[in-house]
TIMI-126418 format. One record per atom (N, C-alpha, C): residue in one letter; atom name; x, y, z. Coordinates in pm, 1 decimal. Atoms other than C-alpha are relative to their C-alpha. Layout:
N
(site "A", "CA", (X, Y, Z))
...
***
This chain:
109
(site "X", "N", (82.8, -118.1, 0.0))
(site "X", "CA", (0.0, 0.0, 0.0))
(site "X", "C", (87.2, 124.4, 0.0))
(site "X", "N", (11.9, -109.5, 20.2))
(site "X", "CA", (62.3, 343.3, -93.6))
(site "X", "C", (12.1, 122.7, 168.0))
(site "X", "N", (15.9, -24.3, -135.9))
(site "X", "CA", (132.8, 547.5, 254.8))
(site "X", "C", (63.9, 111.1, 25.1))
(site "X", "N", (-7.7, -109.6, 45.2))
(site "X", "CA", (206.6, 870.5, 102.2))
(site "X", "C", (-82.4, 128.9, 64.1))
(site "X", "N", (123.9, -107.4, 9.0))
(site "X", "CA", (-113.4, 1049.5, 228.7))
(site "X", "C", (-72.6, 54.9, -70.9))
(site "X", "N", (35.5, -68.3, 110.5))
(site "X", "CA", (-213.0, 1090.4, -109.5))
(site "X", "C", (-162.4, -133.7, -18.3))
(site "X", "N", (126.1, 46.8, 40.5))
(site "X", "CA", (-606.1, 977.2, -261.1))
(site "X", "C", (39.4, -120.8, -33.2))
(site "X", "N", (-7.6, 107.1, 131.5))
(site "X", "CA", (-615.4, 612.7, -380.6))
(site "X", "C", (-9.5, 28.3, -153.7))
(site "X", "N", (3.7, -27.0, 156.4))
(site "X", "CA", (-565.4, 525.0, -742.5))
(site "X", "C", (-145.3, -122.0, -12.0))
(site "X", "N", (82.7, 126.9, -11.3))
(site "X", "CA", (-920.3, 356.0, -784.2))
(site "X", "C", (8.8, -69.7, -99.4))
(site "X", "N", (8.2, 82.2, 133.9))
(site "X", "CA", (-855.9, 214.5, -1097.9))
(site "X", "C", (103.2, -84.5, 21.4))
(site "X", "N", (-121.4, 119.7, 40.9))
(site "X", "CA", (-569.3, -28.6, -992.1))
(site "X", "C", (-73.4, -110.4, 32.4))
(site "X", "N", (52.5, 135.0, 12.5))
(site "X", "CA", (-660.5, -359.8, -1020.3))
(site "X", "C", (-66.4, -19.4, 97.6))
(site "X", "N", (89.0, 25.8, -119.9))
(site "X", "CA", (-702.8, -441.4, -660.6))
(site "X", "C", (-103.2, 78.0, 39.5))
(site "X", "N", (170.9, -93.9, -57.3))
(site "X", "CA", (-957.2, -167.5, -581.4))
(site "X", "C", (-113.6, 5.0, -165.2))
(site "X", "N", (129.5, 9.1, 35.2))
(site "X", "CA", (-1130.9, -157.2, -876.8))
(site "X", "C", (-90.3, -131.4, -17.6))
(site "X", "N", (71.6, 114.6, -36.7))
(site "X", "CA", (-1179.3, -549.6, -832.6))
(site "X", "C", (-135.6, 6.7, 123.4))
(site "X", "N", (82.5, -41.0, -60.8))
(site "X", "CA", (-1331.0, -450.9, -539.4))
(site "X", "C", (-111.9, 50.5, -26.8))
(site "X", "N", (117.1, -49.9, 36.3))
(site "X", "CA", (-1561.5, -228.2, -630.8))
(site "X", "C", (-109.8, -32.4, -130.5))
(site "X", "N", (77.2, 106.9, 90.8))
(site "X", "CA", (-1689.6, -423.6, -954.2))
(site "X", "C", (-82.7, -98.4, 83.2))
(site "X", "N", (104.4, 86.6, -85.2))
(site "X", "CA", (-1788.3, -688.3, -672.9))
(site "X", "C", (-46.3, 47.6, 96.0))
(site "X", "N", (125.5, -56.3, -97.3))
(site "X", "CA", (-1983.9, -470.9, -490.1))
(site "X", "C", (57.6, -58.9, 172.0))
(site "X", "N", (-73.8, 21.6, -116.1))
(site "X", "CA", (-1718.2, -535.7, -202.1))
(site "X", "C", (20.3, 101.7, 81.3))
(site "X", "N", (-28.2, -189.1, -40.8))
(site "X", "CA", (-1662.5, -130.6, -169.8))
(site "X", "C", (-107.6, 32.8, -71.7))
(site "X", "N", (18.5, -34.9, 102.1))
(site "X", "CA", (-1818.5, 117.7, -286.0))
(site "X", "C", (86.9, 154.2, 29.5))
(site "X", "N", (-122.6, -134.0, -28.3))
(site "X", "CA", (-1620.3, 489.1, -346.9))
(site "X", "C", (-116.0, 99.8, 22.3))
(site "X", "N", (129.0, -145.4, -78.1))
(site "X", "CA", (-1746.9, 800.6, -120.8))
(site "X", "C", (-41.9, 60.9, -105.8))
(site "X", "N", (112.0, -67.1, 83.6))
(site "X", "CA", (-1946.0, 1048.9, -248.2))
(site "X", "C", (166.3, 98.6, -58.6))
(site "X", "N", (-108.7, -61.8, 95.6))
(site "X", "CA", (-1596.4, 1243.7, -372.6))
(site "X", "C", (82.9, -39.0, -86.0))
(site "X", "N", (-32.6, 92.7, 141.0))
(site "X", "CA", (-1497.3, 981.4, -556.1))
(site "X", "C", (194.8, 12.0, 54.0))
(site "X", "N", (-144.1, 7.1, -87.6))
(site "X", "CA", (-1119.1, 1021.5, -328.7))
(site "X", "C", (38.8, -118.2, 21.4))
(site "X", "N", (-30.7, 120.3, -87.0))
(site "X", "CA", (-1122.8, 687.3, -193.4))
(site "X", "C", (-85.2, -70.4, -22.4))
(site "X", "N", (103.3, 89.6, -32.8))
(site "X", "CA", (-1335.0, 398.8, -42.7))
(site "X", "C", (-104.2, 93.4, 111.0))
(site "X", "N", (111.4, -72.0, -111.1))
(site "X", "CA", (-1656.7, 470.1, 142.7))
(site "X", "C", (84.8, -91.5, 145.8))
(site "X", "N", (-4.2, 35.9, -111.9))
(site "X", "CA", (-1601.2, 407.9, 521.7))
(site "X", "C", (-6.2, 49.0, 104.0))
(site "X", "N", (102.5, -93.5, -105.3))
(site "X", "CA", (-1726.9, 431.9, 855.5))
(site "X", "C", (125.0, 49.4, 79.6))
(site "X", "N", (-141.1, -68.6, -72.1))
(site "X", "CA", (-1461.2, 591.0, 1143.9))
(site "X", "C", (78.4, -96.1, 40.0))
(site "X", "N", (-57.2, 106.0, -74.7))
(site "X", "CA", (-1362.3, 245.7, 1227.9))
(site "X", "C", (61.8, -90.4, -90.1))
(site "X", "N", (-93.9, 83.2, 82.8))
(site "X", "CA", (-1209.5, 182.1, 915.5))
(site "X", "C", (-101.1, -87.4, -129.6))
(site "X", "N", (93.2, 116.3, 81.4))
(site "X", "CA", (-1501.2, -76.0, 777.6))
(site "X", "C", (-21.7, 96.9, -106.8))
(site "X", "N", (25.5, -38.4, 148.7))
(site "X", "CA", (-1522.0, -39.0, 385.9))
(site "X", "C", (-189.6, -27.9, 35.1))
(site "X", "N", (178.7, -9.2, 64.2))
(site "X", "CA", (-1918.8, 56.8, 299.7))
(site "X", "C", (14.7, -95.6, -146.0))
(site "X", "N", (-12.0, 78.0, 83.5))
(site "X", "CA", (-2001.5, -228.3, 76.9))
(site "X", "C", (-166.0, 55.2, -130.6))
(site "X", "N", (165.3, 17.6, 35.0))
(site "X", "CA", (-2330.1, -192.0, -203.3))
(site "X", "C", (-85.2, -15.9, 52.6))
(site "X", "N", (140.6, 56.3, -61.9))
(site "X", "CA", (-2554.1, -381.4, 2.0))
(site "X", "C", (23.8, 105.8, 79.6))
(site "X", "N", (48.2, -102.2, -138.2))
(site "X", "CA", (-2689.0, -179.7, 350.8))
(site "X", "C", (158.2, 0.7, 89.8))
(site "X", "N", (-53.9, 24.4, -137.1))
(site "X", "CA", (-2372.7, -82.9, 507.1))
(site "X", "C", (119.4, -78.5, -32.2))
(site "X", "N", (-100.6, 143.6, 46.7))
(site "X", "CA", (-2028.6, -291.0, 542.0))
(site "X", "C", (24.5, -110.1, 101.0))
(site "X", "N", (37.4, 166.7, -28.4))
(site "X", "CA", (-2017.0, -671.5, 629.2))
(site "X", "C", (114.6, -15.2, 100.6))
(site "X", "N", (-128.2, 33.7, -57.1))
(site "X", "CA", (-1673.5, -604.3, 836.3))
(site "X", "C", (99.3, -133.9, 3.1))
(site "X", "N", (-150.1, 77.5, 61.4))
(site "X", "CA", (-1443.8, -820.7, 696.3))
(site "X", "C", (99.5, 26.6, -116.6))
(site "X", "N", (-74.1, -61.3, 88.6))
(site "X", "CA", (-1311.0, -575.4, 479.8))
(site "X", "C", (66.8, 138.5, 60.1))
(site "X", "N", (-15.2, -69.3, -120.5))
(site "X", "CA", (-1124.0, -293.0, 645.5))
(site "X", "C", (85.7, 115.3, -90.4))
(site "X", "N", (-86.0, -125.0, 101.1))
(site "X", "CA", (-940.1, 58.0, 472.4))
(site "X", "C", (56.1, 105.6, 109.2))
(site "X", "N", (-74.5, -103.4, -101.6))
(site "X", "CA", (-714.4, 263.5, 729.8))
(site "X", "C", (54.1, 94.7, -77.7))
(site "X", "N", (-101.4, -127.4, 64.3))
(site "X", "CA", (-575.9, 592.0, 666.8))
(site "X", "C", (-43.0, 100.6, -131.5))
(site "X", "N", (34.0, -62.4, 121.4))
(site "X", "CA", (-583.5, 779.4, 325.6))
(site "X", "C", (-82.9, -76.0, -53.4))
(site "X", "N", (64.0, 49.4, 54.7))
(site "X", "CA", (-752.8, 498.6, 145.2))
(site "X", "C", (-211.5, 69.4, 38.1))
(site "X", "N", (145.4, -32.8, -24.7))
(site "X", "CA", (-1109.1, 638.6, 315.5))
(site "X", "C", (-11.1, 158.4, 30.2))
(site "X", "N", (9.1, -132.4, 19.5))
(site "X", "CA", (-1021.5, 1026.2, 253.1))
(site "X", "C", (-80.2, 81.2, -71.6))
(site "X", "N", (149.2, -105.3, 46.2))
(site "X", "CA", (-1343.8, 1117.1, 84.8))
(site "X", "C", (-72.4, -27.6, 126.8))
(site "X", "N", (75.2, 13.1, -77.4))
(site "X", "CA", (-1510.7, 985.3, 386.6))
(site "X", "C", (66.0, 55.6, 153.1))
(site "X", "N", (-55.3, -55.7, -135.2))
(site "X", "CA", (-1279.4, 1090.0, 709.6))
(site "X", "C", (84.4, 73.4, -94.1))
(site "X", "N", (-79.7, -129.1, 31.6))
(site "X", "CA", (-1135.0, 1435.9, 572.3))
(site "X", "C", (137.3, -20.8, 29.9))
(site "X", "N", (-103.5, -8.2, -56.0))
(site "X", "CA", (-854.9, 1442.0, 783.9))
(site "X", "C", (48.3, -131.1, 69.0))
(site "X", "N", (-67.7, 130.0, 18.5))
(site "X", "CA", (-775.6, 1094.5, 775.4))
(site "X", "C", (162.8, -48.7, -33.9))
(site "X", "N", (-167.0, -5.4, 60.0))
(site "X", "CA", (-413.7, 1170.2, 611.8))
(site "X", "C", (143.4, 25.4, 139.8))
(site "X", "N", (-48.4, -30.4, -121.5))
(site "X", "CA", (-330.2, 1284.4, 958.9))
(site "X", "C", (83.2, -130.5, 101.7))
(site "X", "N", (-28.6, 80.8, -42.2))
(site "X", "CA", (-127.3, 1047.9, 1174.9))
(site "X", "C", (-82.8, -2.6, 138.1))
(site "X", "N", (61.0, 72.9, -105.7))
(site "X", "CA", (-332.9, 1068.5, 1507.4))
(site "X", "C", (-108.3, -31.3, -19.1))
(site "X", "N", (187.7, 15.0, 13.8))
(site "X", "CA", (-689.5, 1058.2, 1333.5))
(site "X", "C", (56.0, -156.7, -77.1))
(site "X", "N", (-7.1, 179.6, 41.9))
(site "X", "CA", (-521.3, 705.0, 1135.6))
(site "X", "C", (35.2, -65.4, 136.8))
(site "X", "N", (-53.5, 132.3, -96.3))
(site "X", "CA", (-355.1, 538.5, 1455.8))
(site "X", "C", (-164.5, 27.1, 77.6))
(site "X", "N", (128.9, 26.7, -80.0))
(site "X", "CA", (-719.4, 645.2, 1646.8))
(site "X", "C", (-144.1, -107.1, -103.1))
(site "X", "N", (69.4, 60.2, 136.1))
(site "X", "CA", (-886.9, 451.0, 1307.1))
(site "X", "C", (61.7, -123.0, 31.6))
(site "X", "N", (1.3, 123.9, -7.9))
(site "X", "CA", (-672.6, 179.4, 1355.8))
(site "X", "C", (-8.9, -81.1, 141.9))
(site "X", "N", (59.6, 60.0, -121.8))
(site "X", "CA", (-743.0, 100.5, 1727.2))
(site "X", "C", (-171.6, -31.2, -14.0))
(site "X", "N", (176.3, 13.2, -2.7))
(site "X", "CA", (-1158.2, 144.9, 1664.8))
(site "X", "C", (60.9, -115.4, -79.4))
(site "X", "N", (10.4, 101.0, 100.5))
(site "X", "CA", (-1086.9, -103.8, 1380.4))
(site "X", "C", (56.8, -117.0, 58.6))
(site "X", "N", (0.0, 134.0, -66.6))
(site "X", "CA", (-878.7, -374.5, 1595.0))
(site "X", "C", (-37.5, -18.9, 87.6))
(site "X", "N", (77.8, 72.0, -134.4))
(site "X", "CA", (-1092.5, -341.7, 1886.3))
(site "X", "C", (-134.1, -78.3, -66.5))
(site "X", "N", (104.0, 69.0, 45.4))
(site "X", "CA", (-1350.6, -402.6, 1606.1))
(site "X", "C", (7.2, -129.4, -35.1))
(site "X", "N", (12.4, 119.4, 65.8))
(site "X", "CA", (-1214.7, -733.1, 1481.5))
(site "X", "C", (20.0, -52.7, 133.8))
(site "X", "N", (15.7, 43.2, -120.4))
(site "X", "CA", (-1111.0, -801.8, 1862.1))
(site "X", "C", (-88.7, -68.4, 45.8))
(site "X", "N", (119.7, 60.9, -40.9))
(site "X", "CA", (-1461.2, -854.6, 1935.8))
(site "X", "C", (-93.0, -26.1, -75.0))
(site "X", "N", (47.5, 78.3, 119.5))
(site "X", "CA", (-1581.6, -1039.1, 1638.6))
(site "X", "C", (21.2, -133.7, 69.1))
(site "X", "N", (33.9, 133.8, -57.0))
(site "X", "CA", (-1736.2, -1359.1, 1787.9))
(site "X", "C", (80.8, -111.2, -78.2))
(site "X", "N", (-17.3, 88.4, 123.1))
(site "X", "CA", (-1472.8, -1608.6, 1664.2))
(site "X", "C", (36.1, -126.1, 39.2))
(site "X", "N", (38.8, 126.0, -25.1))
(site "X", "CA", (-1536.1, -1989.5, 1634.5))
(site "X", "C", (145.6, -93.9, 17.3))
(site "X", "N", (-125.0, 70.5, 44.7))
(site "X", "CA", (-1263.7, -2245.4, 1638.8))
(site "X", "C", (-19.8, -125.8, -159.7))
(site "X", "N", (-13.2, 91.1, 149.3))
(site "X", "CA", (-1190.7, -2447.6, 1276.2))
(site "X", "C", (63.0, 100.2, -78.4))
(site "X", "N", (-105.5, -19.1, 83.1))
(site "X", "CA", (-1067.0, -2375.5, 968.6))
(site "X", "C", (-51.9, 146.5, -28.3))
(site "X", "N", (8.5, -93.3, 36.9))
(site "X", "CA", (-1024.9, -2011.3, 846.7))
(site "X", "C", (-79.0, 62.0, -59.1))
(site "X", "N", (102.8, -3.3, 63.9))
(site "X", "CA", (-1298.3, -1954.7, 653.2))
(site "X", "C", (-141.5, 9.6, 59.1))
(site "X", "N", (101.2, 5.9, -48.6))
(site "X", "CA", (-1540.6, -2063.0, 907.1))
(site "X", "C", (43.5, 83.3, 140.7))
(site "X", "N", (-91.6, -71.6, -139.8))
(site "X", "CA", (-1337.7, -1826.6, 1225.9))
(site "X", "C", (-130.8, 113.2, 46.6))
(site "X", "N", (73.4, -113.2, -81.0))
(site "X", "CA", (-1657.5, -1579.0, 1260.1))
(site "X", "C", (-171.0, -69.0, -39.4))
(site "X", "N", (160.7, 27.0, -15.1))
(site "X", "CA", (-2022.8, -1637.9, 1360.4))
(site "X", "C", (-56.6, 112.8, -43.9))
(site "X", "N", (116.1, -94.0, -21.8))
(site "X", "CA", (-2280.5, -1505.7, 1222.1))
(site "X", "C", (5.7, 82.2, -150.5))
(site "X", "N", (-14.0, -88.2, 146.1))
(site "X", "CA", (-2129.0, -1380.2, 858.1))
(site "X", "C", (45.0, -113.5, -65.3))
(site "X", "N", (-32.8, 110.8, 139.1))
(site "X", "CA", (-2110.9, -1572.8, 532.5))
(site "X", "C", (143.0, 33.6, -89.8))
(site "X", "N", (-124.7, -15.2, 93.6))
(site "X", "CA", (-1780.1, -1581.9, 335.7))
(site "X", "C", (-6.1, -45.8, -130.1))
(site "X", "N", (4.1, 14.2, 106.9))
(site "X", "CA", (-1803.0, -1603.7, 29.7))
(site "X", "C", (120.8, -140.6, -75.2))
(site "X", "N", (-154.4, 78.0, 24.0))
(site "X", "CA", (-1533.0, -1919.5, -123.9))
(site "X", "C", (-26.7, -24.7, -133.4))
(site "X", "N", (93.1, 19.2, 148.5))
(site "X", "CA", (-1546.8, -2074.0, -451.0))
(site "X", "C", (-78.5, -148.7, -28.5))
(site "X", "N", (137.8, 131.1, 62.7))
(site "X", "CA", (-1738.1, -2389.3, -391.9))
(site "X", "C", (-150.7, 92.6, 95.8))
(site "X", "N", (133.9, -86.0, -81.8))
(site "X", "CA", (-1988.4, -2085.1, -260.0))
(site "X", "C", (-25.5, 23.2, 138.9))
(site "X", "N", (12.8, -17.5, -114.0))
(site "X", "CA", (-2119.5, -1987.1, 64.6))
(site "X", "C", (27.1, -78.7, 107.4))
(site "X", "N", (-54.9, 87.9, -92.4))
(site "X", "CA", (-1989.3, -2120.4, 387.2))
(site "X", "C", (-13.3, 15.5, 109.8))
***
């Protein structure tokens, strides 16, 4: 990643994969990814599914002053207290959180 302080490039592969699958979608300034203060990428559907996560510049249409170093390290504490307390199961990787579907490729899981 990019850690410049500068806008994403949404057109590189990895993000605009993303956003083709309705994984992201980009704020309303078209700067970045949508996301809430805790980091979680806003997906298409209602909202994001938190298992996708954008710290720092990457969500600078949505937290302004995001480029800042104490508004990212206070972004990335909300965000690992958020996966912190993500109910998680014991088995294989895939199946590690209750309660959300993962997508794989023999389908839902």
């Amino acid at each position: 990643m990019d850690c410049r302080c500068l806008s994403p490039d949404l057109a590189d592969p990895l993000i605009a994969g993303l956003l083709e699958a309705g994984l992201a979608i980009k704020d309303e300034l078209e700067l970045g990814l949508a996301v809430k203060g805790t980091g979680e990428v806003l997906t298409a559907k209602a909202g994001g599914d938190g298992l996708l996560f954008a710290v720092g510049p990457m969500g600078l249409g949505s937290l302004p002053d995001i480029d800042l170093v104490p508004e990212i390290v206070t972004q990335a504490y909300s965000a690992a207290a958020l996966v912190a307390t993500s109910a998680p199961v014991h088995g294989p990787p895939e199946k590690r959180f209750v309660n959300r579907q993962v997508s794989s490729p023999e389908g839902v899981v």
